[in-house]
N, C-alpha and C positions, 0 to 999 in steps of 0.2 A: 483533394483526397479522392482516392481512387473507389468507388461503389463496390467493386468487387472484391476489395480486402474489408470493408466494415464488418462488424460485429453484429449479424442479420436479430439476431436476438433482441441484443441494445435497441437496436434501431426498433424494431418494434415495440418493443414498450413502450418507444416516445409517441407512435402512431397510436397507440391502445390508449394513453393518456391524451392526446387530443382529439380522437373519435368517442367524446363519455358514452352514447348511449348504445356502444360496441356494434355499430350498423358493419361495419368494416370499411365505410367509407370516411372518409372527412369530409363535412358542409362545413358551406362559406361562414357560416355562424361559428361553427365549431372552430375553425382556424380563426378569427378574427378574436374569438375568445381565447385562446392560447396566445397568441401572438400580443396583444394588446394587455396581457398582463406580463409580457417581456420588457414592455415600452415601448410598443409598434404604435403609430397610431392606425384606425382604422382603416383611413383609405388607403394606407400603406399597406395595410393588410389583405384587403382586398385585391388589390394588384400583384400580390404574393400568391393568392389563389389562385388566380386566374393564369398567372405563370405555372403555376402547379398543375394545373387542369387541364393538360395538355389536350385532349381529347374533346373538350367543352361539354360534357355531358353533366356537367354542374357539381359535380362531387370528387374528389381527388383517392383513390385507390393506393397501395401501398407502394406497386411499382414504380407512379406518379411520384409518392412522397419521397422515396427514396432517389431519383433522380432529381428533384428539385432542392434535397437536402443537402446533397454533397454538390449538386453544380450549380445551382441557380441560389440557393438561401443567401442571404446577407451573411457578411461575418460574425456577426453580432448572435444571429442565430445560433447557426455553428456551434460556436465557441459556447452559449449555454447549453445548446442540447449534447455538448463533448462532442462533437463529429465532426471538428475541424483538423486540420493537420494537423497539431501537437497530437492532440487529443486519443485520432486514432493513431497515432505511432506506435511502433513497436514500444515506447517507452510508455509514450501515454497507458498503454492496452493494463501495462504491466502495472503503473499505478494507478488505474482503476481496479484493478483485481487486489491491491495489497490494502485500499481504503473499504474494500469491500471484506474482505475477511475481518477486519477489525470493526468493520460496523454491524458486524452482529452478534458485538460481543458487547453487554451491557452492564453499565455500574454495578449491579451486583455480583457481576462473573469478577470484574477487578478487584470487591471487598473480600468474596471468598477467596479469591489466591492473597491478597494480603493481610488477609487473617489466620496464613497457616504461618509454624514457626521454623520450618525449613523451607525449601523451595521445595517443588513438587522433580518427581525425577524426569530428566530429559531436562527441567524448565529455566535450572541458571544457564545453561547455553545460549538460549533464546533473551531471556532477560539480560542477561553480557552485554550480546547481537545490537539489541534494543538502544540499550546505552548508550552503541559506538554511536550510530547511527543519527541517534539524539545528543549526541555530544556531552552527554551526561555519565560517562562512563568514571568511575572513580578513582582518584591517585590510589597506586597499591603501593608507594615511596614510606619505606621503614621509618620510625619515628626518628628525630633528631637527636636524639640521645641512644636512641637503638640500634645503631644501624645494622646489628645482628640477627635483630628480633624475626623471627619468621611470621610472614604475611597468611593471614586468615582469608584466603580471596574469595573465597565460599558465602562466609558471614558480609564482604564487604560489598559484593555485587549486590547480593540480598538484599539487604539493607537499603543501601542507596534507591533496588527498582520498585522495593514498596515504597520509599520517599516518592519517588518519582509519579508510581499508579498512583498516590493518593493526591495529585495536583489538579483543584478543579477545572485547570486547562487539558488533561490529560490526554483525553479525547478531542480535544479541538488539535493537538499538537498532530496527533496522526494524521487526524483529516486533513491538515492541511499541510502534512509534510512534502519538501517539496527535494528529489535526490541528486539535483544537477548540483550541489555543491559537496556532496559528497568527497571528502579528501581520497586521492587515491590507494595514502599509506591505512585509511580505515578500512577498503575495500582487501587490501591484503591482508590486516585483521581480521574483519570477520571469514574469509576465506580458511584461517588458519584455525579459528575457532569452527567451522564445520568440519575441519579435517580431524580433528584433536581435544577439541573440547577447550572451553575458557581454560581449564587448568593446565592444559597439553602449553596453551600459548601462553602461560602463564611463567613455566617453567622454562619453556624457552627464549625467554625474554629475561631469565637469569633473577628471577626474582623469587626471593628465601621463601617459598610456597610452604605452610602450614601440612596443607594438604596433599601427597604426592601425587601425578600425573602417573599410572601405572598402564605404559603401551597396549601390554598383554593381557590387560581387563577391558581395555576398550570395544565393546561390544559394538561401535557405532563410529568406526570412522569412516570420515568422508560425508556420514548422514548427522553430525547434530544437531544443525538447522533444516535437516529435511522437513516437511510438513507432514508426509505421510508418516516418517518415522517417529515422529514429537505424536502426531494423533493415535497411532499406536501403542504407543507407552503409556496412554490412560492420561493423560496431562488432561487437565480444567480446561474448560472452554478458552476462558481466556489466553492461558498459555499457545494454546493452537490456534487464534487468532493473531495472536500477538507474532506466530511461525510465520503465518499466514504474509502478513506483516512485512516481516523481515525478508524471507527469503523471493517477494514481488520486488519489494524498494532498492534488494541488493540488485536484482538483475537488473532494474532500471536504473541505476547510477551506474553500473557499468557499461551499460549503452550511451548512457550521457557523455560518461567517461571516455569511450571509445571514440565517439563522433563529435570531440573536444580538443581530441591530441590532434595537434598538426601532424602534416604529412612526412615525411621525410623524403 
């Protein structure tokens, strides 16, 4: 990976966390302490220094660390401090930013949105989004005996994504969502659902909607899954994490996506 596309930020923080007593340098104690609760052993670790140190002046500086991170570190490194090629990928980038919008949003931000008895406005778009993504999205197939009966899509998405928030894995599913399998025909879902709204795609998928899709009240097409548009509209934290969420994980499956299809 290339030094000069990283995330200078990122990467400092992992220097901040292995310089504890913030001198701005790393000593060889200080790295052999970070490293060694990686599973380094010491003298391994020590030779990691001393590569690092290029100048020999006993202490490793940040331009040091940063050149020894991206071209000299073992992969092993890498790969837990994120600063290996997936990692910093354009995709990587993007699902670091989508586990990071949801990670600061806490059990309690998901019992107050499932303790309301409507969705909040803007937030069955996002909770829909949420669904495809998690493969959790709900039949909206009229009952077998109904087949007339008009579909409640409103109540059903509801429903289901407070089923869903209140799953003690709820939070682990995020963190560790991963968008390379991502179907394509979901990516053109949720696509349809930022243009138009869950009910917009709702209606045009020919299904006896309860609720009409009205064009010319759409105050928000092309933005439903915007994040700045969802933060705007006063949505619960969570919902705006959950934007947060959605509209990182979509761009990163369609990079996945992209750099998947063979060539022609």
């Amino acid at each position: 990976m290339n030094a000069q596309n990283m995330d200078r930020k990122f990467v400092r923080s992992i220097f901040q966390q292995w310089d504890p007593d913030g001198s701005g340098e790393i000593e060889v104690d200080e790295l052999v302490g970070a490293l060694t609760k990686l599973g380094i052993t010491e003298e391994d670790a020590k030779k990691m220094f001393a590569a690092a140190d290029v100048n020999n002046d006993g202490s490793i500086q940040f331009e040091e660390f940063v050149d020894w991170l991206f071209k000299g570190a073992p992969d092993k490194i890498q790969e837990v401090t994120r600063t290996d090629a997936e990692s910093m990928s354009d995709k990587g980038q993007k699902m670091k930013a989508a586990k990071e919008a949801v990670g600061k949003v806490m059990p309690p931000d998901y019992t107050e949105v499932c303790g309301m008895y409507i969705p909040p406005k803007g937030g069955l778009d996002v909770l829909a989004a949420l669904l495809c993504l998690l493969d959790e999205f709900p039949d909206l197939s009229p009952p077998a005996k109904k087949k007339k009966a008009k579909i409640d899509v409103s109540e059903k998405i509801w429903q289901t994504a407070v089923k869903v928030m209140k799953r003690r894995d709820f939070r682990y599913l995020l963190q560790h969502f991963d968008p390379v399998n991502v179907p394509k025909e979901v990516l053109e879902k949720l696509e349809t659902i930022n243009q138009v709204g869950v009910l917009g795609w709702a209606m045009a998928e020919k299904i006896n909607v309860k609720e009409k899709y009205l064009p010319a009240m759409d105050e928000h097409v092309g933005e439903h899954l915007s994040y700045e548009g969802v933060a705007a509209r006063g949505c619960p934290k969570a919902v705006i994490g959950i934007c947060g969420f959605v509209d990182e994980m979509r761009a990163a499956a369609t990079v996945s996506t992209v750099s998947t299809e063979p060539a022609e």
